[in-house]
DRENDO-1510 file (C-alpha; in Angstrom, 1 decimal, always signed):
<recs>
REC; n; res; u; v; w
REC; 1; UNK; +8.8; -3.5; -32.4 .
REC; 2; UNK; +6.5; -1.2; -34.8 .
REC; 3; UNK; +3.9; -0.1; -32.5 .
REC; 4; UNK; +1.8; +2.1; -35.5 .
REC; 5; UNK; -0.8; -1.0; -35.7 .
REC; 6; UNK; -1.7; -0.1; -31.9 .
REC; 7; UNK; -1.6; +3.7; -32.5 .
REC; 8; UNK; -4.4; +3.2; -35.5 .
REC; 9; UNK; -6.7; +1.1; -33.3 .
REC; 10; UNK; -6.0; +3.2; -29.6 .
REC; 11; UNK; -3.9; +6.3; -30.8 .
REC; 12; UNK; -0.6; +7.1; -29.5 .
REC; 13; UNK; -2.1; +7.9; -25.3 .
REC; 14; UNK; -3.6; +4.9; -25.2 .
REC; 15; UNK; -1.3; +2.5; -26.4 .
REC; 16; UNK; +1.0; +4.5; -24.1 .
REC; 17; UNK; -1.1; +3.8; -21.4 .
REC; 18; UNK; -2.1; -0.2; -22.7 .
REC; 19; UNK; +1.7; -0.4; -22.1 .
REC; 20; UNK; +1.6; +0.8; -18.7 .
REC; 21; UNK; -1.6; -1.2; -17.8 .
REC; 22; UNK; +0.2; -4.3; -19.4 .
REC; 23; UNK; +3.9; -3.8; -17.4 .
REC; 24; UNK; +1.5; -2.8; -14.3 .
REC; 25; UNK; -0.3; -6.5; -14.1 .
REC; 26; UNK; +2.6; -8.1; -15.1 .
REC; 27; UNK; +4.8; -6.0; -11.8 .
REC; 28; UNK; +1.4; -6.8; -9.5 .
REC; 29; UNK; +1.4; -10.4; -10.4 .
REC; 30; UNK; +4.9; -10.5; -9.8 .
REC; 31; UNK; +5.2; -8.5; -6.6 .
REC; 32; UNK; +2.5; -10.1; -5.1 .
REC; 33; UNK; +3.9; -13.6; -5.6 .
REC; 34; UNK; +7.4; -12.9; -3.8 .
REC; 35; UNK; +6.3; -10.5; -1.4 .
REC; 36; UNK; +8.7; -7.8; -3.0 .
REC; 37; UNK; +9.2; -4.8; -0.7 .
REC; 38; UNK; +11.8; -2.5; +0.5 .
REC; 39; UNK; +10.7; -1.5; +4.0 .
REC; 40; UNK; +10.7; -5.6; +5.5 .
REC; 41; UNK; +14.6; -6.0; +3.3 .
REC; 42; UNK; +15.6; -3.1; +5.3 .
REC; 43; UNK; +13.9; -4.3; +8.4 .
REC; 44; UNK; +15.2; -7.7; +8.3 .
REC; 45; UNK; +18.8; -6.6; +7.3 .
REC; 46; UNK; +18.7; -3.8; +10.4 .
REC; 47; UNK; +18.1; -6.5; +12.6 .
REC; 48; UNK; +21.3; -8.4; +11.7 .
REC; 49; UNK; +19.8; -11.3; +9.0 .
REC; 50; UNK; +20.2; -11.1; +5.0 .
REC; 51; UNK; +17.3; -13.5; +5.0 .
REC; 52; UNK; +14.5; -13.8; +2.0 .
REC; 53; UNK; +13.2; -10.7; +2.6 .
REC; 54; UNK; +16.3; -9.2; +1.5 .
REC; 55; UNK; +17.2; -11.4; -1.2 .
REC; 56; UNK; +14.3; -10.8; -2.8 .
REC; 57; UNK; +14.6; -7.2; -2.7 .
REC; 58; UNK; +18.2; -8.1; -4.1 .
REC; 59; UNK; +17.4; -10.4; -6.7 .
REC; 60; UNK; +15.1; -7.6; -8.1 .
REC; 61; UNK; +17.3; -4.6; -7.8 .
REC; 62; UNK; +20.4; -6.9; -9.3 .
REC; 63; UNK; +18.1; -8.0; -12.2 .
REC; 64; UNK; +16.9; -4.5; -13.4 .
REC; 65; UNK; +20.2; -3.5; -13.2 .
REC; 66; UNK; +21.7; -5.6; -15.5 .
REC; 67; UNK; +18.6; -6.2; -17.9 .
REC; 68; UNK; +18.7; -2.3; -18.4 .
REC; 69; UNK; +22.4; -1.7; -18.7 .
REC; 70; UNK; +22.3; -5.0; -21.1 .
REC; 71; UNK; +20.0; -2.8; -23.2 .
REC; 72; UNK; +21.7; +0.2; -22.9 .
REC; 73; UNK; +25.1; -1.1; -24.3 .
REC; 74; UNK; +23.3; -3.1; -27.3 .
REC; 75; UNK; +21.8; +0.3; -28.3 .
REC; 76; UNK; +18.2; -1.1; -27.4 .
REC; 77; UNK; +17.5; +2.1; -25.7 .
REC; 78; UNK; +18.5; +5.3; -24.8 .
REC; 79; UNK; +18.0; +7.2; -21.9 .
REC; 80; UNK; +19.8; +10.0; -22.0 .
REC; 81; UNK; +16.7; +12.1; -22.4 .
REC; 82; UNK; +15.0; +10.5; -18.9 .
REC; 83; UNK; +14.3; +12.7; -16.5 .
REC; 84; UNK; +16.5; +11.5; -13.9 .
REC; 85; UNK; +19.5; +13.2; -16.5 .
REC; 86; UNK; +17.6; +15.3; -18.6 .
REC; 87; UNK; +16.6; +17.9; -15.6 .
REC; 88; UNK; +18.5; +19.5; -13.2 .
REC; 89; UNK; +18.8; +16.8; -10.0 .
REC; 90; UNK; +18.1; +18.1; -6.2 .
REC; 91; UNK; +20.7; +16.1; -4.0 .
REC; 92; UNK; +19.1; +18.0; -1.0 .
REC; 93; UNK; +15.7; +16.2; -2.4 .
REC; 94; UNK; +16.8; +13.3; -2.7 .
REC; 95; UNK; +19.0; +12.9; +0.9 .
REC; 96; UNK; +15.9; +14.7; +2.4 .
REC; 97; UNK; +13.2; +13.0; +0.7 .
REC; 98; UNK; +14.5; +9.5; +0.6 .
REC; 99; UNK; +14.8; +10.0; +4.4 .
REC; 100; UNK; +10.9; +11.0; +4.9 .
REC; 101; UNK; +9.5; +8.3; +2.5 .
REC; 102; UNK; +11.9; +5.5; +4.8 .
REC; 103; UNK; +10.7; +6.5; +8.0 .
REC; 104; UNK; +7.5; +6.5; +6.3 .
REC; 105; UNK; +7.4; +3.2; +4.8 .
REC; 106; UNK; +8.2; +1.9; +8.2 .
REC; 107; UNK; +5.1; +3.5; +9.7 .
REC; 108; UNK; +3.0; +2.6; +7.3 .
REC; 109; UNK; +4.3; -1.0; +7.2 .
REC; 110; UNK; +5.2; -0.9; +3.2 .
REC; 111; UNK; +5.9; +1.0; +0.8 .
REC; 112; UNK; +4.0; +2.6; -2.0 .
REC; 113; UNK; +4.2; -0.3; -4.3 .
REC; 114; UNK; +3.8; -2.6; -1.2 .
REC; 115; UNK; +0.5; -0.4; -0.3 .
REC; 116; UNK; -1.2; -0.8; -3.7 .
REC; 117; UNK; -0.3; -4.6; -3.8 .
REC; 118; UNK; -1.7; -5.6; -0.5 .
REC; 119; UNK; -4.5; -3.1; -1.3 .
REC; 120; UNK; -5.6; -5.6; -3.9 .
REC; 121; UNK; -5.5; -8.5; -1.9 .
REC; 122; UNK; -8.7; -7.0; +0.4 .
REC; 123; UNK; -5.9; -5.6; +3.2 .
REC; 124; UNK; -8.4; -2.1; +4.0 .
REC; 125; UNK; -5.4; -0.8; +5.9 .
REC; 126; UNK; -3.6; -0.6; +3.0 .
REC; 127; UNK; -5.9; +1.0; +0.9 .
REC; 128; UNK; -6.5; +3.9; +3.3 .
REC; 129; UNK; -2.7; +4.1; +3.4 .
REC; 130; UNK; -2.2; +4.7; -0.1 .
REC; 131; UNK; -5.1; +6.7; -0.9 .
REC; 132; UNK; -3.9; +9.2; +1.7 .
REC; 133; UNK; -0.2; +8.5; +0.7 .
REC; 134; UNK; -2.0; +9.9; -3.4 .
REC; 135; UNK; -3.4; +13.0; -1.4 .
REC; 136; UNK; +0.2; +13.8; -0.1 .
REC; 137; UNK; +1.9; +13.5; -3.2 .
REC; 138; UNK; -0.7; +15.5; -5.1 .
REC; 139; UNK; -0.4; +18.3; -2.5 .
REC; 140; UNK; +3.7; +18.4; -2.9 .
REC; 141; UNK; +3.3; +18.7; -6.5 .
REC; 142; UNK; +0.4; +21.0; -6.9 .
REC; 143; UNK; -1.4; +21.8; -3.1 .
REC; 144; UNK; -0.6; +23.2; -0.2 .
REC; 145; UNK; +2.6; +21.1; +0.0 .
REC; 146; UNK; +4.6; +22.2; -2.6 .
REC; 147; UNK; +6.0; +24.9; -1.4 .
REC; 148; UNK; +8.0; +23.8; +1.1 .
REC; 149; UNK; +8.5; +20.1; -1.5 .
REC; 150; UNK; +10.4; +23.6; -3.9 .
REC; 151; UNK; +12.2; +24.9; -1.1 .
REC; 152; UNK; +13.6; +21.9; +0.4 .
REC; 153; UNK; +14.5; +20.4; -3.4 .
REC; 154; UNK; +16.7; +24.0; -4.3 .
REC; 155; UNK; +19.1; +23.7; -1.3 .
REC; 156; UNK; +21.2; +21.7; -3.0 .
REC; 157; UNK; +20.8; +21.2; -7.0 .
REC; 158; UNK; +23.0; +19.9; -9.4 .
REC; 159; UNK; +23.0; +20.0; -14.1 .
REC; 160; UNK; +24.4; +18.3; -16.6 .
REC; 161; UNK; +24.2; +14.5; -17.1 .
REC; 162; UNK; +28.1; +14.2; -16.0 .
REC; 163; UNK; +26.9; +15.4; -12.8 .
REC; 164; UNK; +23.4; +13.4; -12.5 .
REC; 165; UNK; +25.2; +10.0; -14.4 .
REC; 166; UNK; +26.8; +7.8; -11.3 .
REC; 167; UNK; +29.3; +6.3; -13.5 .
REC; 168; UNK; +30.6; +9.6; -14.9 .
REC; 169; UNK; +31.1; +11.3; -11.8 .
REC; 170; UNK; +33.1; +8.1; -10.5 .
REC; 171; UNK; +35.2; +8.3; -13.7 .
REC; 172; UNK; +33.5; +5.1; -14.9 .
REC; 173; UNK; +32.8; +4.4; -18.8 .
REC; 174; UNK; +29.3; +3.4; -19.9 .
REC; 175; UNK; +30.3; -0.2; -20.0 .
REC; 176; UNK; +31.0; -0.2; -16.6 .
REC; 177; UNK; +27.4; -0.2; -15.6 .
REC; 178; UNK; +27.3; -3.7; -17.1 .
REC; 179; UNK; +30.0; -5.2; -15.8 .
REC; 180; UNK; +28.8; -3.5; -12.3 .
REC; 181; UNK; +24.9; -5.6; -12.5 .
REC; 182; UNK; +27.1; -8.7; -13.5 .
REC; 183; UNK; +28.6; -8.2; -10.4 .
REC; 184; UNK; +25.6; -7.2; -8.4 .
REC; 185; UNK; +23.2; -10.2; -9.6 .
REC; 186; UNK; +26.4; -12.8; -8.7 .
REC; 187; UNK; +26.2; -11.6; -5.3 .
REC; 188; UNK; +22.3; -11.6; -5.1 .
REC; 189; UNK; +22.1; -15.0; -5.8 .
REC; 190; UNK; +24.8; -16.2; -3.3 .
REC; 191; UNK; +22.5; -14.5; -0.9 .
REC; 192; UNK; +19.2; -15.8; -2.2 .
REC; 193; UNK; +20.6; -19.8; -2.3 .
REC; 194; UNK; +22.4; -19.3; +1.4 .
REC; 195; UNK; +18.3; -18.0; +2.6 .
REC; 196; UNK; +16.7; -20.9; +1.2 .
REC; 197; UNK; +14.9; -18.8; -1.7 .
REC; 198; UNK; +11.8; -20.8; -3.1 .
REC; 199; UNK; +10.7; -20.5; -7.0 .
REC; 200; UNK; +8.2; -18.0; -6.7 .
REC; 201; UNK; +10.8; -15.7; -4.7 .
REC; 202; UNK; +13.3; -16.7; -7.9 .
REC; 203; UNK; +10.4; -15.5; -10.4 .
REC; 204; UNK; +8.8; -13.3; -8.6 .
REC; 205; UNK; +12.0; -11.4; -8.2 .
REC; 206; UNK; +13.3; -11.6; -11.3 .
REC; 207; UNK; +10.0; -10.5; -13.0 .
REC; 208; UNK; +9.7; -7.3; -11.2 .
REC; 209; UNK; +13.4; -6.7; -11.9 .
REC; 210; UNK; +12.0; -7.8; -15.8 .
REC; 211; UNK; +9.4; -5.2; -15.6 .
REC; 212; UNK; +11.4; -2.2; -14.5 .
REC; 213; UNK; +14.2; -3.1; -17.6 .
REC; 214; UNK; +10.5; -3.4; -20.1 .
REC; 215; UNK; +9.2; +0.0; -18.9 .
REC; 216; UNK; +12.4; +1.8; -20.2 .
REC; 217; UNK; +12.5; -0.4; -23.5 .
REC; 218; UNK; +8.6; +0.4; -24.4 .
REC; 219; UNK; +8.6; +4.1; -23.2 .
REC; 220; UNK; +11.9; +4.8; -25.7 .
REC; 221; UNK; +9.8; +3.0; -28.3 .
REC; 222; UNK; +7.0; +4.9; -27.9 .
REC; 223; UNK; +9.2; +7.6; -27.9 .
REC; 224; UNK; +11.0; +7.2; -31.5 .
REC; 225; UNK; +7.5; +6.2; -33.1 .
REC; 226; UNK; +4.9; +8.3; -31.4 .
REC; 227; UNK; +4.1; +11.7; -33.4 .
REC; 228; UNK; +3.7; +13.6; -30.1 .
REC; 229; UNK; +6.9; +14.4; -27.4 .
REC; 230; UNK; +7.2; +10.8; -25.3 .
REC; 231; UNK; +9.4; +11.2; -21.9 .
REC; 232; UNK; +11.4; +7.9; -21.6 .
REC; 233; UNK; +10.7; +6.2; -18.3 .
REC; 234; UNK; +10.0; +3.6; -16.6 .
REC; 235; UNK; +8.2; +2.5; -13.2 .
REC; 236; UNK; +7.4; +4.9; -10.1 .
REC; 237; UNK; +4.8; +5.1; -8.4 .
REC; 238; UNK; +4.4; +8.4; -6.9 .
REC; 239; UNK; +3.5; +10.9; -9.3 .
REC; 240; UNK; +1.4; +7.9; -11.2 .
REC; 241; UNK; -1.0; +7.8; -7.7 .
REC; 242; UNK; -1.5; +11.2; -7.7 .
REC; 243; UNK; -2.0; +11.2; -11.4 .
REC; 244; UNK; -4.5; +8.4; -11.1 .
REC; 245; UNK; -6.5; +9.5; -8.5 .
REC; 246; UNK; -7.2; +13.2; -9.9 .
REC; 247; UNK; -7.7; +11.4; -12.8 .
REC; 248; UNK; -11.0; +9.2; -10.9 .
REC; 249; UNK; -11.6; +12.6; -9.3 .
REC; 250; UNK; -12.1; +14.8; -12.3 .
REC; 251; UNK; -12.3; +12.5; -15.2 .
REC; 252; UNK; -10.0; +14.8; -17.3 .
REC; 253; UNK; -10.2; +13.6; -21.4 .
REC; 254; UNK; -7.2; +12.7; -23.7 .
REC; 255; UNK; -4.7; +12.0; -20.5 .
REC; 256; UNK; -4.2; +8.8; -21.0 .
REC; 257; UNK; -0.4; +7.7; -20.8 .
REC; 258; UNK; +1.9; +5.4; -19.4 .
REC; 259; UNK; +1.5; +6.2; -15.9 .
REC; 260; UNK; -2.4; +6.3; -15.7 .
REC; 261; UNK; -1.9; +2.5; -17.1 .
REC; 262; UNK; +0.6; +1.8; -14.9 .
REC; 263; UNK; -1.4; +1.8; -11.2 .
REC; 264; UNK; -4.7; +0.3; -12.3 .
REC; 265; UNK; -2.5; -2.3; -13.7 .
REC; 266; UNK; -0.7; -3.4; -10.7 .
REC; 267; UNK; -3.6; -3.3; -8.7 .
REC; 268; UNK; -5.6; -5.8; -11.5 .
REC; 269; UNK; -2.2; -8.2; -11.3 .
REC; 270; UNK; -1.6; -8.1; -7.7 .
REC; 271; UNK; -5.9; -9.0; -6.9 .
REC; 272; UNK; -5.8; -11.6; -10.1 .
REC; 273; UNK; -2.5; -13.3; -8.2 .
REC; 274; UNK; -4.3; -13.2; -4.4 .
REC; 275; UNK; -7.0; -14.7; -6.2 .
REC; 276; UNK; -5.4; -17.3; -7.8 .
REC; 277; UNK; -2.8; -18.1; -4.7 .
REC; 278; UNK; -6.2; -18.2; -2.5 .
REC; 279; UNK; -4.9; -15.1; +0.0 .
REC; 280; UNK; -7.2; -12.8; -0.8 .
REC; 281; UNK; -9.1; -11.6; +2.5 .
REC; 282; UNK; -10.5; -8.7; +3.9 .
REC; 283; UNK; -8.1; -6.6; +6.9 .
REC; 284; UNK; -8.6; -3.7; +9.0 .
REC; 285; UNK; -7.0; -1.9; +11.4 .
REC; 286; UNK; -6.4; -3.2; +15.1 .
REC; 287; UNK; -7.3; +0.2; +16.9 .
REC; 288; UNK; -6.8; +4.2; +16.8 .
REC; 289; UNK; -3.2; +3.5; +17.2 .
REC; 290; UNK; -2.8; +1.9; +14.8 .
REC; 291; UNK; -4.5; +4.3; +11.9 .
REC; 292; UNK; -3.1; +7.2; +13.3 .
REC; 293; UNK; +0.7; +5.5; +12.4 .
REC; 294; UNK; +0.1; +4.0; +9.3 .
REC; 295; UNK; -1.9; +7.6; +8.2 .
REC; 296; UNK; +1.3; +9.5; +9.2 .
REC; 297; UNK; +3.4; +7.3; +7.6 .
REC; 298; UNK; +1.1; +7.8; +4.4 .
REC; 299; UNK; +1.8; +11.5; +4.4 .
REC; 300; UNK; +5.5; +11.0; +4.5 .
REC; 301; UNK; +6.0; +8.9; +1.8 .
REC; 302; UNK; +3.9; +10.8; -0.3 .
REC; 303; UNK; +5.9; +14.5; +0.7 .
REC; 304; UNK; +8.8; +12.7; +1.0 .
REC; 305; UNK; +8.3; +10.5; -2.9 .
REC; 306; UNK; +7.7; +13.8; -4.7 .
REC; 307; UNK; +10.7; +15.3; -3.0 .
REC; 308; UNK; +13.3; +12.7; -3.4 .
REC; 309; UNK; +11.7; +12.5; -7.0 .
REC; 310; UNK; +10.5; +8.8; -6.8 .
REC; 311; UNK; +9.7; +6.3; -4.5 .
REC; 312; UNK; +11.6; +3.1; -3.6 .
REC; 313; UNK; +10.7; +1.2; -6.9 .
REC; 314; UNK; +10.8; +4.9; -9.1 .
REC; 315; UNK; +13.6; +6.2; -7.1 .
REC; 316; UNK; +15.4; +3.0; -5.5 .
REC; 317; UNK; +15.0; +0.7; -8.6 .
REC; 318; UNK; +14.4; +1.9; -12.2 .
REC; 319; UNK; +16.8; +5.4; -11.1 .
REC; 320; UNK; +19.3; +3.0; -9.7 .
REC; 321; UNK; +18.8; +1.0; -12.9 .
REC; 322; UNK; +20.2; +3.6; -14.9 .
REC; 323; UNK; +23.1; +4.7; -12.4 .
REC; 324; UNK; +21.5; +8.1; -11.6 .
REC; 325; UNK; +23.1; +10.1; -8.9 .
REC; 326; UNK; +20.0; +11.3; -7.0 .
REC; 327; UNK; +18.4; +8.2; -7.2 .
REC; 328; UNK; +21.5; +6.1; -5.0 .
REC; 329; UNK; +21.3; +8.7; -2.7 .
REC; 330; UNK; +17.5; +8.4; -2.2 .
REC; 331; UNK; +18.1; +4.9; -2.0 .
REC; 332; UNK; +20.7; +5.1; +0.6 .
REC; 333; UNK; +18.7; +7.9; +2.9 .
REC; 334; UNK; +15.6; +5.5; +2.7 .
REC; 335; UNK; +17.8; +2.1; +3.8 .
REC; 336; UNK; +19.2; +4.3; +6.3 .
REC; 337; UNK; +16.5; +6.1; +7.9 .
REC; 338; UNK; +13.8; +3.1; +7.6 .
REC; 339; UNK; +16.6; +1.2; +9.6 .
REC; 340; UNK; +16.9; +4.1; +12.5 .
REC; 341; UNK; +13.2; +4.5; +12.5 .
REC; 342; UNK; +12.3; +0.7; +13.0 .
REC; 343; UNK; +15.1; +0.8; +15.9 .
REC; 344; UNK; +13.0; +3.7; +17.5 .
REC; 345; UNK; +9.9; +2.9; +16.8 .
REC; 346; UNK; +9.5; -0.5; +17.2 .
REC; 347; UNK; +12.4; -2.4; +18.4 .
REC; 348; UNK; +13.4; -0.4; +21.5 .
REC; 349; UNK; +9.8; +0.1; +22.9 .
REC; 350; UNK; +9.2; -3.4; +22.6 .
REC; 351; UNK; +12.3; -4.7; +24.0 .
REC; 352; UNK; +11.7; -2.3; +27.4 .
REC; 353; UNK; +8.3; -3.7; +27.2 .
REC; 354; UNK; +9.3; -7.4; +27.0 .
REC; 355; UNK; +11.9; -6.6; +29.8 .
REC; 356; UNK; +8.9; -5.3; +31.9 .
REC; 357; UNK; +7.3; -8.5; +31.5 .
REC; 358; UNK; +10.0; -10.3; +32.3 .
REC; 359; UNK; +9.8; -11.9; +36.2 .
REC; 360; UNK; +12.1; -10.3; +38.3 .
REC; 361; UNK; +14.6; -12.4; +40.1 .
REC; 362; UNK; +14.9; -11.8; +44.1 .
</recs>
């Protein structure tokens, strides 16, 4: 696709970030319509059902997979130069981080992507959520945060894409990868047709799958035809928050790219689809409790993003997309401590409450 047309009308930032405003509406709309998030997947697998919840989150995952590796082995793109490969990876980030931004995600009820979706639809609880969870990640990047985000990220660091590439270090060839999201979207859709999946879980699935697989294929064009340095990437949505809202904040000129497209985007797509669907309503919190959870939950996701080096669309789908090391093991901590945390938190207190309820027998 020649993309020079669009860099003589909007210049080579903003058709960067037209791309990431288009991908973004297209991931909002998409989301929006099958409910796609991480934290009620995990929640509904913990408590022993692979319902729709999780296929959806399967169906997803499965599809970037193989759309991506698809295009990796017909030479459509190249990623070789993403960041996931390109720098040196922080295992101890990404087991540590992944960890923070699941137990986050379960007290904030969603995850970052869930946040700005619902935001859209008029849920206020939501919007305070991710607004604090942009705060968080800006102050592990560049605040008060980052400090500690530096130490925690150089206890354990690994170089060299044989060491960052999944299927290298299990002694797998490239091709591999293919045959591995072959394998992967067979069993997603045994799973989706055994829950009783409906069309828009199908689509909406499969479309935000479609959109992680589109961010990598536009970002490596803009890459080969852009005058100026492109980083190849794809969809994340931690550093893009913090990016977008300094960018409200300060109004900075000529920083337009992908990622500042990327968040107004989903939020435009996700409101147009509430719209459309007629579930767009106004929702606030319940009590004090109730902030104060989903605000601590914010602040981990956000430390918790920028230290794993994604969140669980940046870190859990387009890094697992591309088989990179940190980003499994991100995804793995984040399954595994959203699981503990919704044991914990919610289904143990409520089970001693229900059992104090209960009448007792004499």
């Amino acid at each position: 696709m020649d993309l020079t047309g669009l860099f003589d009308i909007f210049g080579e930032p903003g058709t960067s970030a037209l791309g990431g405003l288009a991908i973004g509406i297209a991931f909002g709309i998409f989301a929006q319509r099958s409910r796609f998030c991480l934290r009620a997947a995990v929640i509904e697998f913990a408590r022993g059902s692979i319902g729709i919840k999780v296929a959806v989150w399967l169906i997803a995952f499965t599809s970037a997979v193989l759309l991506t590796q698809a295009m990796l082995q017909l030479g459509v793109i190249d990623v070789s130069e993403a960041r996931q490969f390109a720098a040196r990876g922080s295992l101890s980030g990404a087991l540590i981080g992944g960890a923070l931004f699941g137990i986050g995600m379960v007290l904030a009820r969603g995850c970052a992507s869930r946040l700005l979706v619902l935001s859209a639809t008029g849920n206020l609880r939501a919007l305070l959520s991710g607004l604090i969870f942009a705060v968080a990640a800006e102050a592990s990047i560049h605040g008060i945060l980052s400090p500690l985000r530096e130490k925690l990220a150089g206890l354990w660091t690994v170089g060299g894409r044989d060491n960052l590439d999944l299927l290298q270090t299990l002694g797998l060839g490239a091709e591999a990868g293919l045959v591995i999201g072959l394998l992967f979207v067979c069993g997603a859709v045994f799973f989706a047709v055994r829950a009783g999946l409906g069309p828009w879980g199908w689509l909406g699935a499969a479309g935000v799958g479609a959109t992680v697989a589109a961010g990598w294929w536009f970002t490596y064009q803009m890459s080969i035809q852009a005058f100026e340095p492109m980083t190849v990437k794809s969809m994340t949505f931690t550093g893009p928050s913090a990016d977008t809202l300094m960018s409200v904040l300060t109004l900075p000129a000529g920083n337009l790219d992908f990622d500042i497209g990327l968040v107004p985007g989903v939020f435009i797509g996700a409101a147009l689809a509430a719209l459309v669907a007629r579930e767009w309503t106004l929702q606030g919190f319940e009590g004090g409790r109730s902030m104060r959870r989903y605000m601590a939950g914010a602040v981990l996701m956000g430390f918790g993003g920028m230290l794993a080096g994604g969140c669980a669309v940046g870190a859990g789908v387009t890094g697992g997309s591309i088989f990179a090391l940190t980003a499994w093991l991100t995804l793995a901590a984040m399954w595994a401590a959203a699981g503990l945390t919704d044991l914990v938190v919610d289904r143990l207190p409520n089970a001693r409450a229900t059992q104090m309820q209960a009448p007792q027998a004499f």
